[in-house]
VOGU-3710 file (C-alpha; in Angstrom, 3 decimals, decimal comma):
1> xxxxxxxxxx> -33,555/0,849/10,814  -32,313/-2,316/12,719  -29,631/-4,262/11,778  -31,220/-7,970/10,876  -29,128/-10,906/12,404  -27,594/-12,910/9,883  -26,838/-16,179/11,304  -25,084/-16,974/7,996  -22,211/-14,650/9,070  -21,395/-16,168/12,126
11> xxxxxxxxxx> -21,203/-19,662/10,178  -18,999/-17,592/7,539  -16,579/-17,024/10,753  -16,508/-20,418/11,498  -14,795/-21,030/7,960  -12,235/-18,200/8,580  -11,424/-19,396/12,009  -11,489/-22,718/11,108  -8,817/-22,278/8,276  -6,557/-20,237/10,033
21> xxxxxxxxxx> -6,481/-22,951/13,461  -6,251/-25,842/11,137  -3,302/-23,887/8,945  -1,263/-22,846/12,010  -1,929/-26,055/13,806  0,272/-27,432/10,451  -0,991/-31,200/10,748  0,837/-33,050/8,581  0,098/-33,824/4,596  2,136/-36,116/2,898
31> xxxxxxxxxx> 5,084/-33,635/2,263  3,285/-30,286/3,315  0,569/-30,057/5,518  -3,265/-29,440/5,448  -4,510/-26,242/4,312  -1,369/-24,865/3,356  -3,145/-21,397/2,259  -5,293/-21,755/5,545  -3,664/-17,984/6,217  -6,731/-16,756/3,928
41> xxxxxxxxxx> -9,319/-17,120/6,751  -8,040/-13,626/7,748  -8,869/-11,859/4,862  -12,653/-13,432/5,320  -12,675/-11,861/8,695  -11,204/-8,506/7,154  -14,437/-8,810/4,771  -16,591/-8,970/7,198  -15,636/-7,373/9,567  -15,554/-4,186/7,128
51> xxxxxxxxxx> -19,188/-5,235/6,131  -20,779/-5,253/9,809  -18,908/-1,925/11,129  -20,113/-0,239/8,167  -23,430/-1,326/8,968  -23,584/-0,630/12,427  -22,253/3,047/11,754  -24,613/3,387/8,829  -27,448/2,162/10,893  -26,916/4,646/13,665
61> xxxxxxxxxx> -26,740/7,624/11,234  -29,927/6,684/9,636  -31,760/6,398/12,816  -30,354/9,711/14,602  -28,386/11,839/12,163  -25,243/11,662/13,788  -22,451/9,391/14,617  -20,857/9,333/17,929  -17,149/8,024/17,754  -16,920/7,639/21,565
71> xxxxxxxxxx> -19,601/5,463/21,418  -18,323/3,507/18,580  -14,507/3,120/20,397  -16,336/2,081/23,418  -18,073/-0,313/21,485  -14,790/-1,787/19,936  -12,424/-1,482/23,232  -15,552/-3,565/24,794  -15,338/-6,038/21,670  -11,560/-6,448/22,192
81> xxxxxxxxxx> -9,487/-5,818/25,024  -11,420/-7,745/27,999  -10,357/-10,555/26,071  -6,643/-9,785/25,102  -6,126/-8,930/28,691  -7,342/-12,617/29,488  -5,291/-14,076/26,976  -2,167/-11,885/28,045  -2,216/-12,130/31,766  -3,152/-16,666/31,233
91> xxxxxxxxxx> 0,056/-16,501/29,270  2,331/-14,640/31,852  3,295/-17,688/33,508  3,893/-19,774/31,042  6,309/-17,431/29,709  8,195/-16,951/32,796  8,949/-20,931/33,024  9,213/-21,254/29,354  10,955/-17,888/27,856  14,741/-17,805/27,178
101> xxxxxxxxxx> 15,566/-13,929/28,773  16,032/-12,790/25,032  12,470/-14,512/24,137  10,639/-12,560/26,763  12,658/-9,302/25,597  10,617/-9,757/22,560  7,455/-11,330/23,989  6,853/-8,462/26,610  7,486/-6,167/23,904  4,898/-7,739/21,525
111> xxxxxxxxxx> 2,617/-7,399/24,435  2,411/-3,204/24,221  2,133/-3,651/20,700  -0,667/-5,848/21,283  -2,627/-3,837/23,681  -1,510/-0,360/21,297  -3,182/-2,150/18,017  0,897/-1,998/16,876  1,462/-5,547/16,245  1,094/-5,680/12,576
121> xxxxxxxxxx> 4,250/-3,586/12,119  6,193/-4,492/15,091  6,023/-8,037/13,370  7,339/-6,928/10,265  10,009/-5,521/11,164  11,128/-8,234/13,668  10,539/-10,522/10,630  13,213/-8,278/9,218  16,020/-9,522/12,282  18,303/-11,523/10,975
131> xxxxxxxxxx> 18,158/-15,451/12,447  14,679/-14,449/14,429  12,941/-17,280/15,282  10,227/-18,856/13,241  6,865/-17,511/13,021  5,293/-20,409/14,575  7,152/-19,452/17,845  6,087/-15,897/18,986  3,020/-16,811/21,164  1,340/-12,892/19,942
141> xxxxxxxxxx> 1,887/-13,017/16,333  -1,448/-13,302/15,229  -2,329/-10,115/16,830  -1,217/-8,219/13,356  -4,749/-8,702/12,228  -6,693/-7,112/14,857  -3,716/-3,830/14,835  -4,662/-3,833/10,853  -8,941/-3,529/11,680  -7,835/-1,331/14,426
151> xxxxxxxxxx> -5,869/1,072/12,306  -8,462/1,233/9,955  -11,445/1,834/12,150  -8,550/5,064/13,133  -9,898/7,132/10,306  -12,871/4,806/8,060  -16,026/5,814/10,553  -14,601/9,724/10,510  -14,153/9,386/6,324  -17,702/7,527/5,917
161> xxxxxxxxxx> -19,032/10,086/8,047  -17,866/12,806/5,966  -19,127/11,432/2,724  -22,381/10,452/3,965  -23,013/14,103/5,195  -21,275/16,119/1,895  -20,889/13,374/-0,607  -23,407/10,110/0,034  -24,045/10,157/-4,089  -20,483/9,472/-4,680
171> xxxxxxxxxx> -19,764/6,639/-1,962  -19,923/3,914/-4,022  -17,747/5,095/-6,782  -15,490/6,340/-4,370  -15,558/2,972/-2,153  -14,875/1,176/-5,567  -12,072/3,664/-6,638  -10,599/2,637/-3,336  -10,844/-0,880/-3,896  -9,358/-1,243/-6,933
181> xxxxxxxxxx> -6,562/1,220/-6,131  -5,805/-0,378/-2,698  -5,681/-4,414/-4,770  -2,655/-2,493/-6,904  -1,137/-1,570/-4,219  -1,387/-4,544/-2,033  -0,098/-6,450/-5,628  2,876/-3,902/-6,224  3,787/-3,786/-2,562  3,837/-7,869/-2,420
191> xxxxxxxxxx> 5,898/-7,926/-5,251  8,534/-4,949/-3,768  8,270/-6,413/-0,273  6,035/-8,970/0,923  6,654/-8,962/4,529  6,000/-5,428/4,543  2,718/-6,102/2,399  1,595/-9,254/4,560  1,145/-6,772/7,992  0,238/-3,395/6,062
201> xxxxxxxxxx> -3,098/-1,885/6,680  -2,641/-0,189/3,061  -1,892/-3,662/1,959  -5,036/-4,843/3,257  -7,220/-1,875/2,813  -9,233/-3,256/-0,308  -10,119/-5,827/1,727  -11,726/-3,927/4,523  -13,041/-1,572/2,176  -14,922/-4,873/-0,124
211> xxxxxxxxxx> -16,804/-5,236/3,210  -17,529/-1,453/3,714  -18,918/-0,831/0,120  -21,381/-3,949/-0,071  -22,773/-3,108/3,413  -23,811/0,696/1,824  -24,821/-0,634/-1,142  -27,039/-3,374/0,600  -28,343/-0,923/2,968  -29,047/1,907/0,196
221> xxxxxxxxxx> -30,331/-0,933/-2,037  -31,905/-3,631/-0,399  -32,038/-7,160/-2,387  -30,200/-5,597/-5,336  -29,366/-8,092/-8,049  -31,404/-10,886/-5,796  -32,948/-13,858/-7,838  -33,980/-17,189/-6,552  -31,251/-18,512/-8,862  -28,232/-16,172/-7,625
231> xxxxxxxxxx> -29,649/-16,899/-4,042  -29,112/-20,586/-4,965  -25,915/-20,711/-6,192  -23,928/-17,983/-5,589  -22,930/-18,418/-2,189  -22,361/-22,104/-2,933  -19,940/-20,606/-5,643  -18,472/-17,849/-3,011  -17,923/-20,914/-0,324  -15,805/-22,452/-3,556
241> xxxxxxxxxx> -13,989/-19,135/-3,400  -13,189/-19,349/0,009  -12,582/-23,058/0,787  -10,663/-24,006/-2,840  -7,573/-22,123/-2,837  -7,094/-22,997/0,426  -5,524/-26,399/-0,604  -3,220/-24,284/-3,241  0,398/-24,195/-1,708  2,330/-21,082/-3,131
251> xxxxxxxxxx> 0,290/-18,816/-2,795  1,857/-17,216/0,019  4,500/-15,794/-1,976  2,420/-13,156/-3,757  -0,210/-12,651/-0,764  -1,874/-9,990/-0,836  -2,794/-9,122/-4,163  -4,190/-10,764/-7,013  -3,886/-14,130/-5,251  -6,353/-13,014/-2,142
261> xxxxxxxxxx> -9,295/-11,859/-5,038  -11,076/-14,951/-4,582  -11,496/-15,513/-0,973  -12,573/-11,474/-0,799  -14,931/-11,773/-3,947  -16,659/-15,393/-2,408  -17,035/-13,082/1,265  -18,930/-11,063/-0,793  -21,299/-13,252/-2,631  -21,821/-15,508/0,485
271> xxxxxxxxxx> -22,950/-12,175/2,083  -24,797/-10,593/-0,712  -26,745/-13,596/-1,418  -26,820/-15,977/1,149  -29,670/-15,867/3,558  -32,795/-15,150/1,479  -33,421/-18,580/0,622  -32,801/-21,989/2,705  -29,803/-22,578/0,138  -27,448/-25,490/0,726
281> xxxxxxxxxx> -25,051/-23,135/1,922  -27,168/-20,702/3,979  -28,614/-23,684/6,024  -24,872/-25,142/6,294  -23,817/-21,772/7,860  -26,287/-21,143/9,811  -26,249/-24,507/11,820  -25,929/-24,715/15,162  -22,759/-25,934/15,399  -21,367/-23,386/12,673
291> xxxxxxxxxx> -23,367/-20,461/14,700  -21,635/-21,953/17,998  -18,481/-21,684/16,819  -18,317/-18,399/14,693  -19,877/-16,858/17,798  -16,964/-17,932/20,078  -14,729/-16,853/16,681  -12,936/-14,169/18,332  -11,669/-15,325/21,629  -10,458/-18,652/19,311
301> xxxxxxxxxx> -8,674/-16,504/17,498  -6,866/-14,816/20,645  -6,128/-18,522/22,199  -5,390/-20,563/19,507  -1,893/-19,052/18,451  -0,140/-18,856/22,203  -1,659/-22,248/22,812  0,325/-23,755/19,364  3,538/-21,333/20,100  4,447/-22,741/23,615
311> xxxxxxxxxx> 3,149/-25,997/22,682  6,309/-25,904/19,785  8,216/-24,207/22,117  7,509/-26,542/24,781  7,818/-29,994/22,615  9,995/-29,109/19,294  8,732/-32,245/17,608  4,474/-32,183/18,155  2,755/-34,989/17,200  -1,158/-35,221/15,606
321> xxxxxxxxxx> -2,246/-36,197/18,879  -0,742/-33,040/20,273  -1,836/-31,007/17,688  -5,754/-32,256/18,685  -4,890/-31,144/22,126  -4,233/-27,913/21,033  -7,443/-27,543/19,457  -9,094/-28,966/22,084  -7,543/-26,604/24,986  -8,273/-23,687/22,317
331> xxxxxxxxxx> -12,070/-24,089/22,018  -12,235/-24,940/25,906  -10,592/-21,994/26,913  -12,625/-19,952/24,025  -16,140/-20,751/25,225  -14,872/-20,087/28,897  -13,715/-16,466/27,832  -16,720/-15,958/25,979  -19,433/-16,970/28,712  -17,399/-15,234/31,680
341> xxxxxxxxxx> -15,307/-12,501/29,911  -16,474/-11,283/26,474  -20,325/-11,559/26,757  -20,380/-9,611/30,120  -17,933/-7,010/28,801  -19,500/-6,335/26,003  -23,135/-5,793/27,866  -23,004/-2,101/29,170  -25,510/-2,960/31,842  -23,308/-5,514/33,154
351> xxxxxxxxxx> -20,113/-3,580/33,171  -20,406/0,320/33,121  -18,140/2,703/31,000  -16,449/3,526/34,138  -15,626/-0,206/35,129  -14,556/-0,746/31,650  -12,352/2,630/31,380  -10,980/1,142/35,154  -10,575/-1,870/34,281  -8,655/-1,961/30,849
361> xxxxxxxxxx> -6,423/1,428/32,571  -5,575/-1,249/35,328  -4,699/-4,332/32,949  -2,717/-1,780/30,794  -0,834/-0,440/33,531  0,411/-3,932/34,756  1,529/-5,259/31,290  3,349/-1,934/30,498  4,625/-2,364/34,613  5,708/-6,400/33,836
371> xxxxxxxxxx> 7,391/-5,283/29,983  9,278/-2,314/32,053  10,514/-4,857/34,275  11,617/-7,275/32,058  13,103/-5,080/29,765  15,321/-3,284/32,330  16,516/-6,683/33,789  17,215/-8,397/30,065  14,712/-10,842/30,569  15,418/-12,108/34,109
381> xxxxxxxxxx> 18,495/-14,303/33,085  18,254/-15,653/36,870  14,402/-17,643/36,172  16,928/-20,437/35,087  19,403/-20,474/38,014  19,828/-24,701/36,912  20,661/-23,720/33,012  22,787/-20,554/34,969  24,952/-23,506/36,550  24,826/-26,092/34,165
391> xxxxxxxxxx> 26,104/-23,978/31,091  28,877/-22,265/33,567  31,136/-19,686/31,507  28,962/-20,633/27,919  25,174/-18,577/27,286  22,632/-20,768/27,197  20,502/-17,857/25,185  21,836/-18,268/21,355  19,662/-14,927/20,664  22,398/-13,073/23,135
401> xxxxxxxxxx> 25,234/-14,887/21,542  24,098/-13,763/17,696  23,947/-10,546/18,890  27,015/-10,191/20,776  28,640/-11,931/17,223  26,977/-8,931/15,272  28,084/-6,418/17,691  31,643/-6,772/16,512  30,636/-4,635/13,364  27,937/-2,432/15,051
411> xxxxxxxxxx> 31,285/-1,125/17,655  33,385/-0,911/14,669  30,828/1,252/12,833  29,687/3,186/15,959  33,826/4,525/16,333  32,503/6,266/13,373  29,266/7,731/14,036  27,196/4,876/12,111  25,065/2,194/12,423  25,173/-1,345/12,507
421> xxxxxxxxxx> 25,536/-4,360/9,319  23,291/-6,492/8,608  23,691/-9,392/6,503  22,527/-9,382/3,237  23,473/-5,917/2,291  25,877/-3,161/3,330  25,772/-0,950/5,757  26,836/2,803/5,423  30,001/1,814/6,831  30,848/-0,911/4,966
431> xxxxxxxxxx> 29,489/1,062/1,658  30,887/4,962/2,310  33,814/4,434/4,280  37,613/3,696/3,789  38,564/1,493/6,718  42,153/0,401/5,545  45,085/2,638/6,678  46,698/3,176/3,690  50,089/4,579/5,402  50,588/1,180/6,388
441> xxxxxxxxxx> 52,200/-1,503/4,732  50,898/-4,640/3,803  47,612/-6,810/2,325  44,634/-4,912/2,351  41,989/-7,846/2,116  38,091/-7,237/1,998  35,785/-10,418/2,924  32,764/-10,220/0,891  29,676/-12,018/1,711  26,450/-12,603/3,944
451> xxxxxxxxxx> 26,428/-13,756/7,378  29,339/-16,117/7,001  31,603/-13,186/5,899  30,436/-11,410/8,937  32,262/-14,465/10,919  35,218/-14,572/8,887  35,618/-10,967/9,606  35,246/-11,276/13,474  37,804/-14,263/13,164  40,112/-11,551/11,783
461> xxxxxxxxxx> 39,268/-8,336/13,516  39,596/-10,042/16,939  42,865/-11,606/16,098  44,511/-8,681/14,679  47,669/-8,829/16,434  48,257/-12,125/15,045  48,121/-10,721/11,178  50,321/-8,090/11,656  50,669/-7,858/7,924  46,988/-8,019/6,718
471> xxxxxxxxxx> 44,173/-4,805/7,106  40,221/-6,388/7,404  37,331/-4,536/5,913  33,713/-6,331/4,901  30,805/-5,845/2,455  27,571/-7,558/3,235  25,735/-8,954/-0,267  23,212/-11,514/0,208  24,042/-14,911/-1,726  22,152/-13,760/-4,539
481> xxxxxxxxxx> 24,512/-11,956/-5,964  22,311/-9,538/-7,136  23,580/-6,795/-9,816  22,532/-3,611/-7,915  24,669/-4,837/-4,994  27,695/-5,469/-7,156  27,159/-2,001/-8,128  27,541/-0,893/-5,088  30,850/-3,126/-4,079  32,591/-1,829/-7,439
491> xxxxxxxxxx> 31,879/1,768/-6,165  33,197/0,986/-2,265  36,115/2,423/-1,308  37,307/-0,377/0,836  37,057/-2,673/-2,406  39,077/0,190/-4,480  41,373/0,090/-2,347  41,763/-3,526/-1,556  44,310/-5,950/-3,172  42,412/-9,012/-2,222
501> xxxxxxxxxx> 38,706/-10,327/-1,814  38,041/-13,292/0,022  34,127/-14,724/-1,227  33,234/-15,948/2,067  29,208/-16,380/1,720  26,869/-19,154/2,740  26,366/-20,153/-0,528  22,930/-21,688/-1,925  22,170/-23,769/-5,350  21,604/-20,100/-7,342
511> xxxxxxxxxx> 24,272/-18,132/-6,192  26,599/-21,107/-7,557  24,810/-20,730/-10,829  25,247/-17,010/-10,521  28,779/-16,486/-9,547  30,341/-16,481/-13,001  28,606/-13,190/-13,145  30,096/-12,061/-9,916  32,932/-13,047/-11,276  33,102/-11,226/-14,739
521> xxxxxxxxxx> 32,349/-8,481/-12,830  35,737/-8,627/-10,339  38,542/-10,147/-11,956  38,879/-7,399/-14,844  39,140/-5,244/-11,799  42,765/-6,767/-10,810  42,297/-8,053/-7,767  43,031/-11,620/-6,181  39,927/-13,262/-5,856  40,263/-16,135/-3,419
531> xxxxxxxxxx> 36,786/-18,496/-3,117  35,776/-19,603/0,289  33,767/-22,958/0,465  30,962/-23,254/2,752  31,397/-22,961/6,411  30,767/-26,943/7,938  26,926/-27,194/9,094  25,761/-29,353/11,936  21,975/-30,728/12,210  19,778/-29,272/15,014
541> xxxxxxxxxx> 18,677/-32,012/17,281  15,073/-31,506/18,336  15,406/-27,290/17,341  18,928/-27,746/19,663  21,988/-26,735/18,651  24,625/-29,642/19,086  26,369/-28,224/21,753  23,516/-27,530/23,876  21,862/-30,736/22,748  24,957/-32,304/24,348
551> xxxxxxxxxx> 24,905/-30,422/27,452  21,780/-30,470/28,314  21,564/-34,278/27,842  24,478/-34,933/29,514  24,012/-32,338/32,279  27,588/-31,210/31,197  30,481/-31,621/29,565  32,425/-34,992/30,653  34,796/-35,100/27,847  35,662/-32,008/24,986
561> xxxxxxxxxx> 36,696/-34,831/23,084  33,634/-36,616/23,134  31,386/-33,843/22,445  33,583/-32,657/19,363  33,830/-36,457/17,959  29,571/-36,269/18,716  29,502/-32,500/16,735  31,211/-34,754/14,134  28,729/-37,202/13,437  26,159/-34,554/12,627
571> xxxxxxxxxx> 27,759/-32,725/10,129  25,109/-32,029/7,512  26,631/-32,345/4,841  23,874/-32,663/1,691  23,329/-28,803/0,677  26,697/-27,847/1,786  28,347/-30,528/-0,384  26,405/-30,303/-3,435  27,225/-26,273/-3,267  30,828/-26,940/-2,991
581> xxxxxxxxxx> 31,006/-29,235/-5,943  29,552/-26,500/-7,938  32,074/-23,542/-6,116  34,860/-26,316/-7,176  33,989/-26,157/-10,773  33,778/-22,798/-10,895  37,008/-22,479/-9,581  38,245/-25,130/-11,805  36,968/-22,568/-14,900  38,317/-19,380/-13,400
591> xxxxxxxxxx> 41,242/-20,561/-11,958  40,599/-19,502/-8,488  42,966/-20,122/-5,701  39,996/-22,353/-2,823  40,089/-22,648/0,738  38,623/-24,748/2,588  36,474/-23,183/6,111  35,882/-27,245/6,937  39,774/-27,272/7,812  39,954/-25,620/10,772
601> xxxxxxxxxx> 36,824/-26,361/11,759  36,753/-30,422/11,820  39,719/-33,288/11,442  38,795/-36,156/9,368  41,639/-38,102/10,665  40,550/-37,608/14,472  37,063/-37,320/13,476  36,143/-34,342/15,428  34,665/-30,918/15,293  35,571/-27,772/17,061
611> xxxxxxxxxx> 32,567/-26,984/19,490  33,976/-25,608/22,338  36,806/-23,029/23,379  39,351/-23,638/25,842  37,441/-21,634/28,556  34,485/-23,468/28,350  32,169/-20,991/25,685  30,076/-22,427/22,849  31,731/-21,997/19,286  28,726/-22,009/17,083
621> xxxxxxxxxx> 25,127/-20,200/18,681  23,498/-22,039/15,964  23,750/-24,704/13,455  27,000/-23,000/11,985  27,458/-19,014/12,553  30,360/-18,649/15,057  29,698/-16,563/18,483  32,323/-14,252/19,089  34,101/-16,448/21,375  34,182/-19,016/18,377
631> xxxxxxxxxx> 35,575/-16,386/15,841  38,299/-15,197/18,356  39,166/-19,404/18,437  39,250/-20,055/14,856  41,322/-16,803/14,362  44,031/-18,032/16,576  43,749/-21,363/14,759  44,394/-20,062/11,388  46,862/-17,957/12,488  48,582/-21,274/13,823
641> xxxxxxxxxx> 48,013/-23,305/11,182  48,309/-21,288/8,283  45,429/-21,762/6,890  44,455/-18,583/5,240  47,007/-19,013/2,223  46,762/-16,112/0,142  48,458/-16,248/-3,483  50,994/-13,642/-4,496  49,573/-9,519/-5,463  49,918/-9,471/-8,820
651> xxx> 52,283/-6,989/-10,315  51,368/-4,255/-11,949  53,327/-3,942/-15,434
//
């Protein structure tokens, strides 16, 4: 048996490709953009891509009784690493001039997880770092989908096999049992954690497997169900599948799962039916210019993403015309890769096993060489010897100074055998262990919160000579204020033993509408509850934080006093002050004791903003979460000015 061309397929490609470029390109729509579920291209390519490896490995076995999984490796490592290797090593020098040291930490490291077929979950659980940068920024993101067909060609071909030799009765009840068991999954596991879902291979399983099951069926049962009318107008109703809830925003939040059925179940009619009769559709898809492009589909894929990534990273407000340019310099460099690099690669005459087994052992070698490097010299700090000079004692690498502000708490914890905090729950140390000395006199005071109370705590911890009279702990609770974490605050034993809790969160629009039942919850308990308004916020300029916004325009700092009274004028001030209204009234009704974080922070009557310390470091490393150099500031400026006014313990009766 030979495996018929279907030109129809490669047109189906150009859809999927099409979406995703046009999605991730994000050209603008009155207030979204176009495409906004664009994303589901992938899960057209998961379709077929399921389809035509089942029928390649089903056609073998019919025509010699055996499978060979070297073969079929070979055949894959041919399909897809000539090209990443292109992509990676075109991109190397770009991110030298572009990378901040902490940026290429991660990059180089996304690179082995790229050429491993790791990416998918190396991505989630950098997602998972608090204050990573957007999405739209990591130039080898999209590599998640080829780890997920990767991981699942690990083990499909060697299950298939199996069946097909003990079981090939029972494959397509089997391959539907799996489909409909992997969709609850993928729908439960959205719903539990859908950044976990989003880059599973379990996740996406059903998927894969949709493909799989109509390429046995189709091959064990050729033109099954086929009528001139379903040849007609099913794949024009499978395109509407596809193409329709691509305009749907929303979606996103329960994806994969119930919400990805359509573009999966139109991938299937397009392929089950398309092609047997000159159909609107069929001759659509199989056009030359759809053909053209689905062919070049993959190396697309590969350029497209680092193209848009460095082009944001490069200009932090793109324009449509630079947008075009993008897609442009994508398909330009695609058809290049595919004429010189992927067609030659994947011809065995052209390049031998050997030359290919060389060849990708070589390229591997020198990006696990160039990530060694850069890892063991934190990113080359000294590609930017002008930023180096410019910034003098201050980082110019805001990753380095978040971290450095989080490792406050991580060499608290570690004095005690334990891990780091995060911010939107407790750590083991903040949830198991007493921290307070309780032979010594005095307030025992625990700052409860997200982030924010993680820089109230540093302002504390690092000034602790200068409240002599006051013991520190914190609990990290995301702003949510959900009940299970209250749970687990009531049981704490730095909140049992504390006489005071300072709510010190960023607070959003629900957890204002949710802290009466925070509150309910702590006041029977005895303790002073004091309520923290927000921390003061200042606009990004152009994805810049105002300080190095300033610095960078002015090539330094002329005047402190100018760049505070500048910090000033871009306080952003419309979430922040519609939150503390509502933390005011809620005060107002519990009788709360406020303080104000804005105080120390900015001077109405001068008009200025604290954004730099006396020795030159940045305060804030972002738009308002203090570096550790800023919390050790604003701790000696409480303690100066009295700010943190506590009420009186009550007295026990």
């Amino acid at each position: 048996m030979s495996l018929k061309y279907r030109p129809e397929i490669d047109g189906l490609r150009t859809i999927a490709v099409g979406a995703v470029l046009i999605y991730h390109a994000k050209f603008p729509f009155f207030s979204g953009a176009v495409l906004p579920a664009g994303y589901l291209g992938v899960d057209v390519f998961f379709v077929i891509s399921g389809f035509l490896i089942t029928s390649l490995i089903l056609q073998e076995w019919d025509r010699t009784g055996r499978f060979s999984i070297l073969n079929f490796y070979e055949r894959r490592a041919r399909r897809l690493l000539p090209a990443l290797f292109a992509v990676i090593f075109a991109t190397l020098p770009v991110a030298w001039v572009v990378l901040m040291p902490s940026e290429m930490e991660e990059f180089v490291r996304s690179l082995i997880a790229s050429v491993f077929f790791l990416s998918n979950m190396f991505w989630h659980f950098e997602a998972a770092v608090y204050g990573a940068a957007p999405g739209a920024l990591k130039p080898f993101l999209h590599t998640w989908s080829l780890a997920v067909e990767e991981q699942f060609y690990i083990f499909f071909p060697l299950i298939y096999i199996l069946l097909l030799r003990h079981a090939a009765a029972r494959i397509i009840p089997i391959g539907l049992a799996a489909i409909l068991i992997g969709l609850i999954v993928s729908e439960i596991t959205t719903r539990a954690d859908q950044s976990l879902s989003f880059y599973w291979v379990i996740s996406r399983l059903w998927e894969l497997m949709a493909g799989a099951v109509l390429a046995h069926f189709l091959t064990r049962h050729p033109g099954a169900g086929h009528t001139a009318t379903r040849c007609r107008r099913l794949p024009a109703l499978g395109l509407a599948l596809i193409v329709l809830p691509m305009f749907v925003s929303g979606l996103n939040r329960y994806h994969p799962g119930l919400t990805t059925i359509p573009a999966v179940l139109g991938t299937v009619l397009i392929i089950w039916f398309g092609g047997q009769q000159r159909d609107v559709v069929t001759r659509l898809l199989s056009s030359k210019a759809f053909v053209g492009i689905g062919l070049i589909s993959y190396s697309l894929y590969l350029w497209h993403y680092p193209i848009m990534a460095f082009g944001r990273l490069i200009d932090h407000d793109p324009g449509f015309l630079d947008r075009l340019i993008w897609l442009a310099l994508s398909f330009a460099l695609a058809v290049l890769s595919y004429r010189v690099i992927e067609r030659p690669f994947r011809t065995p005459g052209a390049v031998s096993r050997k030359g290919l087994v060389g060849s990708i052992s070589l390229a591997t070698a020198l990006v696990v060489g160039f990530t060694t490097v850069m890892l063991v010299q934190d990113g080359r700090r000294e590609r930017f010897p002008d930023l180096i000079a410019l910034y003098g004692p201050a980082e110019f690498d805001k990753a380095r100074l978040r971290e450095e502000a989080w490792q406050v708490l991580a060499d608290y914890a570690a004095e005690y055998g334990m891990g780091p905090s995060g911010p939107r729950a407790p750590s083991q140390f903040e949830a198991e262990v007493l921290w307070y000395d309780m032979d010594q006199p005095g307030r025992k005071v625990l700052v409860l919160g997200n982030s924010l109370a993680k820089d109230m705590f540093d302002t504390f911890h690092l000034n602790t000579e200068l409240f002599p009279d006051i013991q520190f702990s914190r609990f990290g609770m995301k702003a949510s204020l959900d009940n299970h974490l209250i749970d687990g605050l009531l049981a704490s034993p730095n909140f049992q033993a504390s006489d005071t809790v300072l709510l010190a969160f960023a607070y959003t629009n629900r957890s204002v509408r949710r802290m009466p039942n925070l509150l309910d919850r702590l006041l029977p308990t005895g303790k002073q509850i004091v309520l923290l308004l927000n921390s003061p916020s200042f606009a990004d300029i152009g994805r810049l934080p105002v300080f190095d916004w300033y610095i960078r325009t002015h090539q330094g700092i002329p005047s402190v006093e100018d760049l505070n009274a500048f910090a000033y004028t871009q306080l952003d001030t419309t979430v922040d002050g519609r939150t503390d209204l509502g933390l005011l009234k809620v005060a107002e009704d519990y009788d709360l004791p406020v303080l104000r974080r804005y105080d120390y922070v900015c001077d109405d009557e001068t008009r200025t903003c604290d954004m730099i310390t006396d020795d030159g470091r940045k305060i804030f490393y972002d738009y308002h979460h203090y570096s550790k150099a800023g919390a050790k500031h604003f701790g000696a400026k409480i303690a100066r000015t009295g700010w943190l006014q506590l009420p009186p313990l009550k007295v026990s009766p």
